[in-house]
C-alpha positions as CSV (number, residue, x, y, z in Angstrom):
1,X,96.9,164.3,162.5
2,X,94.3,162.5,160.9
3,X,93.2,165.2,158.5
4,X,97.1,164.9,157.2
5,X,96.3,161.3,156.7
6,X,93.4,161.6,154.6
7,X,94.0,165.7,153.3
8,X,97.5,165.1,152.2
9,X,96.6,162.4,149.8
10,X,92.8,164.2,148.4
11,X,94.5,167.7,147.8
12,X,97.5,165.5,145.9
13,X,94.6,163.8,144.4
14,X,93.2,166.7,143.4
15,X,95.8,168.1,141.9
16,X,96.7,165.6,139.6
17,X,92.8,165.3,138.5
18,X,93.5,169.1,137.4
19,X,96.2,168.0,135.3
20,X,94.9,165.4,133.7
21,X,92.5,167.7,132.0
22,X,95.5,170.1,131.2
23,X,96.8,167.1,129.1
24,X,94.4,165.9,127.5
25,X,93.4,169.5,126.5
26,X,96.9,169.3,124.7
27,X,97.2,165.8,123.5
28,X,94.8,163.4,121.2
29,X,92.4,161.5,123.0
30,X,94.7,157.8,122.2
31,X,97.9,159.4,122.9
32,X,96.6,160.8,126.1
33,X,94.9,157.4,127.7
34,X,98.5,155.1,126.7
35,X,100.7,158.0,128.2
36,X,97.7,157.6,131.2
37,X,99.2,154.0,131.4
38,X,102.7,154.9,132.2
39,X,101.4,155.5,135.7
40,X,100.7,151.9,136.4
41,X,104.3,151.5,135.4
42,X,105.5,153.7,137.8
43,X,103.4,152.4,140.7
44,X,105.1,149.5,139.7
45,X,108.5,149.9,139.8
46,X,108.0,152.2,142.9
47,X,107.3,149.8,144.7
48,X,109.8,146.9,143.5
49,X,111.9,149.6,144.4
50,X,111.0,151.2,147.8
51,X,108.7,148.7,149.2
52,X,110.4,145.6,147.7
53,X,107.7,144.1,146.6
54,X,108.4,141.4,144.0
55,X,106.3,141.0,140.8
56,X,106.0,137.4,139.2
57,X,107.7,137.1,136.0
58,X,103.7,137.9,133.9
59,X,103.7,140.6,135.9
60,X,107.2,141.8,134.1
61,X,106.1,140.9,130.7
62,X,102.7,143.0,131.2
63,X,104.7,145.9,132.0
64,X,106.9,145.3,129.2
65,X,103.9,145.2,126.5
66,X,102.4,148.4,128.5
67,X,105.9,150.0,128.1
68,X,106.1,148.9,124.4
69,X,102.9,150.6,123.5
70,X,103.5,153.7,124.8
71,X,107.1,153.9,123.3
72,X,105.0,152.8,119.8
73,X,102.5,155.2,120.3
74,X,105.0,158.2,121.4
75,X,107.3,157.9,118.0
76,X,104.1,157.6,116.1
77,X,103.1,160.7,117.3
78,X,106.4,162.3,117.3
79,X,106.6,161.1,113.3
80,X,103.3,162.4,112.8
81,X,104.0,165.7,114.5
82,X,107.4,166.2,112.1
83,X,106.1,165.4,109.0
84,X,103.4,168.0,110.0
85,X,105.6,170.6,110.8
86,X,107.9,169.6,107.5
């Protein structure tokens, strides 16, 4: 019971360390951290939604700017990748 507790979340943890290399062997270095970002988002809104936690309005507006920057940076990328391929 115990090793569930603690080898559930390592091998998860593993796995997503594995990943992370697979992306950013695929993406630019700047693209790769803001995507990184959108976890903290996630975490975020995971648990407003399934803990209900509540976040103080700064709280909102920083995921706001960290969700504006990686929209930016997405559609620069994607602009970048079409005129390349155009």
């Amino acid at each position: 019971r115990d090793f569930a507790k603690v080898g559930v979340p390592a091998l998860l943890y593993t796995l997503q360390n594995s990943l992370l290399f697979v992306a950013l062997s695929h993406l630019d270095a700047a693209v790769f951290q803001v995507t990184y970002q959108l976890k903290t988002l996630f975490t975020a809104l995971f648990a407003v939604l399934l803990l209900g936690k509540r976040l103080e309005p700064v709280q909102w507006a920083s995921l706001l700017v960290l969700s504006a920057g990686v929209i930016s940076v997405q559609r620069q990328e994607s602009a970048a990748s079409t005129t390349t391929a155009g």
